[in-house]
Wavefront OBJ file of the C-alpha trace (Angstrom):
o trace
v 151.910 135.239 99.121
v 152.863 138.779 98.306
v 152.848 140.012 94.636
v 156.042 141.944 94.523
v 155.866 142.796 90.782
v 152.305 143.858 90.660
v 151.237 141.087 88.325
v 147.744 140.386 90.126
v 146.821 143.884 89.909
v 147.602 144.116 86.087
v 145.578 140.773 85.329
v 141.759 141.272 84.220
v 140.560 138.179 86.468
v 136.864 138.439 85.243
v 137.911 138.809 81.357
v 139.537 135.402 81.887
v 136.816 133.484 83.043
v 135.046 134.782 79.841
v 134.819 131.896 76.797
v 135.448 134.697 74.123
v 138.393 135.927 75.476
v 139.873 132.262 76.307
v 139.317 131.743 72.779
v 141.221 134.606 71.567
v 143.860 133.832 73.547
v 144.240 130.560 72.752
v 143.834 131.586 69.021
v 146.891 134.101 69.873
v 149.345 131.702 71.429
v 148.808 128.696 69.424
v 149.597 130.306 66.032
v 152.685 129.386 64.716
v 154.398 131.656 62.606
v 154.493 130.526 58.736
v 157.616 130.902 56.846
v 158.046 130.084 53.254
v 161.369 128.631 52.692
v 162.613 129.578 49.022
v 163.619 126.343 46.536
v 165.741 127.026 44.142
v 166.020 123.065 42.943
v 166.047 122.168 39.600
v 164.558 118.491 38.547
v 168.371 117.069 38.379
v 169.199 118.143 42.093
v 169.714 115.111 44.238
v 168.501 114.938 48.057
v 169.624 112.849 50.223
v 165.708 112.650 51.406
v 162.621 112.174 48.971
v 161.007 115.880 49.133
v 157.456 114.077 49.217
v 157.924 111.210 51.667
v 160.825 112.221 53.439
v 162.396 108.968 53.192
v 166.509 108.103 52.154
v 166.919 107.609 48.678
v 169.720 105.306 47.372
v 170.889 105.893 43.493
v 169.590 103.096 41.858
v 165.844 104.188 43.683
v 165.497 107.863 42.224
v 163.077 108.743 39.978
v 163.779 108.779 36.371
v 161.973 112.210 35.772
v 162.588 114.484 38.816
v 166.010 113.290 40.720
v 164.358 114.914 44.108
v 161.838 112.272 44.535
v 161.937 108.251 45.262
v 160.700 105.843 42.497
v 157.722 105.231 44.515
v 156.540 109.117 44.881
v 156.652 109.906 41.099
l 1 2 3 4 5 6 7 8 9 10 11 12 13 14 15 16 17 18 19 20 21 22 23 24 25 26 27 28 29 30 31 32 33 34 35 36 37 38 39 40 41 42 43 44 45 46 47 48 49 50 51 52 53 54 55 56 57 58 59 60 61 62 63 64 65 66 67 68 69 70 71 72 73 74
């Protein structure tokens, strides 16, 4: 099989069979980039989902205290 693009020569076979680099490299591409998502919510917001167990929260099943959360979660 030909390598038309050239990949074979620009690939550092003997640094791959090395543990130190596999481990860097799997550090590299596993990482999943963490994004903080901004809440604005107040306590009297109402989700459609408890924020804690993720669950659907009918009216008469909201907490008393914070309206973002089930009854059972607070």
């Amino acid at each position: 099989m030909k390598d038309v693009f050239g990949f074979n020569k620009a690939i550092n076979w003997d640094k791959l069979n090395d543990p130190k680099v596999l481990k860097e490299l799997e550090k590299v591409f596993n990482e999943k980039p963490k994004k903080k998502k901004k809440d604005n919510s107040k306590k009297n917001d109402m989700f459609l989902n408890c924020r804690s167990c993720n669950t659907i929260i009918t009216n008469d099943y909201r907490s008393k205290f914070d309206k973002r959360y089930c009854a059972d979660c607070l």
